[in-house]
C-alpha angles and dihedrals in degrees: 000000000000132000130179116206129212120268092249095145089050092043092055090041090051091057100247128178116269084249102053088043090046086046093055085056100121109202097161087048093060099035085058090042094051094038083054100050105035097066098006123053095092089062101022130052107218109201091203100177128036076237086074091048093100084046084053098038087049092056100042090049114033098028100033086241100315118152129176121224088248093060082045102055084040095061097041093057088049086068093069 
């Protein structure tokens, strides 16, 4: 699963208006991302961030999708 979550930290760093920093709350984002992990991690990888997009591309490519538990757990720590 990926999700791409919305720049919220960029947005507040870059002085936005509280609008436009109220509007870059993701609350889906995070609900797919929670409903993956709780019951999930062990059978799903979650690429949670586009900093993990090489990690994802090198396991599609190279290893045809595989992933170990380990990446997995790995990835789904990186979400908190």
């Amino acid at each position: 699963m990926v999700v791409d979550l919305y720049p919220f930290e960029d947005t507040v760093k870059a002085g936005a208006t509280e609008e436009d920093v109220i509007e870059k709350i993701d609350i889906g984002g995070i609900s797919l991302i929670r409903g993956c992990l709780q019951k999930n991690f062990e059978d799903v990888v979650i690429i949670p961030s586009r900093d993990h997009y090489p990690e994802l591309l090198q396991m599609l490519t190279e290893r045809k999708g595989v992933t170990t538990l380990e990446e997995r757990r790995k990835l789904a720590l990186s979400c908190f």
